[in-house]
Phi, psi and omega in degrees: 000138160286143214297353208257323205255320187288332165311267227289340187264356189252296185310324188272336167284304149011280192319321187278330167244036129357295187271352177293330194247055144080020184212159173302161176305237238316345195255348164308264196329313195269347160309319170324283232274323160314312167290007172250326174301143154291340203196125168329145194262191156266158186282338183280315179301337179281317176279338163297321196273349176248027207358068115288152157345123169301296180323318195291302172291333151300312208266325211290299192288346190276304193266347167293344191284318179322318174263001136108030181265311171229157189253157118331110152247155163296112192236101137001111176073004196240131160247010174303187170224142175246224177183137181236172149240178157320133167268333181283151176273295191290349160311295232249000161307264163353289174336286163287320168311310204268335179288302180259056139286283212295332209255305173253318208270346172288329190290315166262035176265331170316291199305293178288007180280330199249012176254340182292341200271356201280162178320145163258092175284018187067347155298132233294330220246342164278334169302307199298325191296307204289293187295321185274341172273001169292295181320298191287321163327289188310277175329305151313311120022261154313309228260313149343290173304312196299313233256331176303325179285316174305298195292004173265010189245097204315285228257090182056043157337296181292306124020288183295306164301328168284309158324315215275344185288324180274002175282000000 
């Protein structure tokens, strides 16, 4: 396979588990293709090598510097603006674990703090509501601190974490 065909075949599996960590193809594909770059791309340069949309190519990157994946940088003599990521793998793991933490799993830990609070009218089926969203609450919860704890850990975090689990 050739370095043109092993790109487009990295990037579009890149594009494709995207929605496993919470973000779309295209803003998957222009992390892909930063991350595979030797040097910060330009917002033109990106859109040429994924022919996408400048607006496309905008919004995307605009939300990845929002989850805190790609920067912005200064290229001497250039007045594009360009963009780099993160490069380290366990970093940028990290990165995204702690993102969608915050973004999905705290919010529906909100939700069942306030659907478990509801009156208890002593009915069977309001007891039960009560119970499985405490439970199911608890459970999120845990699964949250863990997932906070893993992700606190600077250095081959994940790695790190798994070990400690399996002892």
């Amino acid at each position: 396979m050739e370095y043109q065909e092993a790109k487009e075949k990295f990037i579009s599996t890149w594009g494709s588990l995207g929605s496993l960590w919470g973000i779309n193809k295209a803003m998957a594909q222009i992390q892909a293709l930063l991350f595979i770059s030797t040097h910060p791309l330009s917002m033109e340069d990106i859109m040429e090598d994924l022919k996408i949309s400048r607006g496309n190519t905008s919004m995307n990157l605009r939300q990845l510097m929002d989850w805190g994946i790609v920067t912005k940088v200064l290229v001497s003599g250039e007045r594009k603006e360009f963009f780099t990521t993160e490069k380290d793998v366990q970093e940028l793991a990290r990165i995204v674990a702690k993102e969608r933490s915050r973004r999905e799993i705290r919010p529906v830990i909100k939700v069942l703090e306030d659907v478990s609070t509801i009156k208890d009218d002593g009915t069977e089926k309001t007891k039960e509501l009560i119970k499985q969203t405490k439970a199911l609450n608890q459970l999120t919860q845990d699964l949250d601190i863990l997932m906070n704890k893993m992700v606190n850990q600077k250095q081959n975090w994940l790695t790190k974490s798994v070990l400690k689990l399996m002892k």
